[in-house]
C-alpha positions as CSV (number, residue, x, y, z in Angstrom):
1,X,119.4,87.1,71.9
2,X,119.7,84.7,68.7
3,X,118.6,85.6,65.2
4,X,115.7,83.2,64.4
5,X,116.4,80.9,61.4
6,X,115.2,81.6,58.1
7,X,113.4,79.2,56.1
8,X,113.3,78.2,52.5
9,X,110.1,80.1,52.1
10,X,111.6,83.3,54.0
11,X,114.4,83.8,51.8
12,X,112.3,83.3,48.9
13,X,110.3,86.3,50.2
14,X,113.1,87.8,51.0
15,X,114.7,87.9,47.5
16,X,111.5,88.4,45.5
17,X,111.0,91.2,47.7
18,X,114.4,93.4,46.5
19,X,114.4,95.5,43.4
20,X,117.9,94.7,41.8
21,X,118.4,97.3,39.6
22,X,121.2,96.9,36.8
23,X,123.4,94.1,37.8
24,X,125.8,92.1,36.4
25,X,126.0,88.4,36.1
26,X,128.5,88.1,38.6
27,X,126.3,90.0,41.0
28,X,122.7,88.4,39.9
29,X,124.8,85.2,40.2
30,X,126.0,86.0,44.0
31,X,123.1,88.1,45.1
32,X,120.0,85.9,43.3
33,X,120.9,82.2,41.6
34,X,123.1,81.3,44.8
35,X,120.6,82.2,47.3
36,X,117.7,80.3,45.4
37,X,120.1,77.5,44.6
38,X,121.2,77.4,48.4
39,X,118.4,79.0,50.5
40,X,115.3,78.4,48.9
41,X,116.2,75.1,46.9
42,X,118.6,73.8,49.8
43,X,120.9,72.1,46.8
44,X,123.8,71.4,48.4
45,X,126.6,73.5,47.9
46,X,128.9,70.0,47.2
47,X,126.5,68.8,44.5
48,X,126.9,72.2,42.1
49,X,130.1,72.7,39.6
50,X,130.5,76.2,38.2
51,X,131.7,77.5,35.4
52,X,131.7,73.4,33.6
53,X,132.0,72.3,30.3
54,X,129.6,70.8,28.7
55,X,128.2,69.4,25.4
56,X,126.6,72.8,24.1
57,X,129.4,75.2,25.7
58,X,129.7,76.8,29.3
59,X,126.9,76.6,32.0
60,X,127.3,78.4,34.8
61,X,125.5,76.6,37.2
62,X,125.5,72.3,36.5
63,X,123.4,70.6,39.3
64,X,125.0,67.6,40.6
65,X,121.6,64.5,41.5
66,X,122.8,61.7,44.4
67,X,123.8,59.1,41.4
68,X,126.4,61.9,39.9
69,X,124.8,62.7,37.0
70,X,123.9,66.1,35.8
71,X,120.3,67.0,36.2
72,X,120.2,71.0,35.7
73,X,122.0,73.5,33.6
74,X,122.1,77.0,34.5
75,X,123.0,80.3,32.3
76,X,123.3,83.6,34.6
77,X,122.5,86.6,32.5
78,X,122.9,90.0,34.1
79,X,119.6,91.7,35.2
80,X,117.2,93.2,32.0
81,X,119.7,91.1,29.1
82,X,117.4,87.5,28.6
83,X,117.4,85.0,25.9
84,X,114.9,82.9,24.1
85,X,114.7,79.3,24.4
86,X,114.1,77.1,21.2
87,X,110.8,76.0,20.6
88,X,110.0,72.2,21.9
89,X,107.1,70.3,20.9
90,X,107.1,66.9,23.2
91,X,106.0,63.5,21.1
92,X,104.4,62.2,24.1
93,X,105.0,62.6,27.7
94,X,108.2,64.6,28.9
95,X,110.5,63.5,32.0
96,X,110.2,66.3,34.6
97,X,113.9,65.2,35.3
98,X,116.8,64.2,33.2
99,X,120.1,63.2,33.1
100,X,121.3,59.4,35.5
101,X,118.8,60.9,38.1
102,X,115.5,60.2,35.9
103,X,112.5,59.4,37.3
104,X,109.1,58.5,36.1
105,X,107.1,61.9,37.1
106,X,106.2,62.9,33.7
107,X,104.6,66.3,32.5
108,X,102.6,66.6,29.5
């Protein structure tokens, strides 16, 4: 008998439904960002670099679009430790995505 496939939506439920305790950033990397990254996201596994320099530091996590350019940043934190992010007041409309991948869906 074959397990039946998960989908995106499944594994969402799946790790929203799991009370992680205390863990580190290696584990909330493993256990949480990869799974949402991979699973629920379905970002290919070729089109993330980890642990990659860039202009402010260290990101974790940089998301790779189709044309090669970066188009996400992610910082792990282990579970309970967060940080604030600096205020941002747009001048106008905002691109919902950055970087060589840009489109024109804007937020406000």
């Amino acid at each position: 008998m074959s397990t039946p496939l998960l989908t995106p939506h499944d594994h969402a439920q799946d790790i929203a439904s799991h009370d992680y305790g205390r863990l580190n950033e290696a584990d909330t990397r493993h256990r949480v960002i990869d799974r949402i990254l991979h699973d629920v996201l379905c970002w290919p596994r070729s089109s993330v670099s980890c642990e990659c320099y860039t202009k402010a530091g260290f990101a974790d996590y940089v998301l790779i679009g189709r044309r090669g350019g970066h188009v996400l940043f992610i910082e792990a934190k282990k579970s309970g430790n967060y940080f604030t992010l600096p205020g941002f007041k747009p001048q106008g409309p905002v691109s919902l995505y950055g970087g060589q991948d840009a489109t024109d869906r804007q937020i406000y």
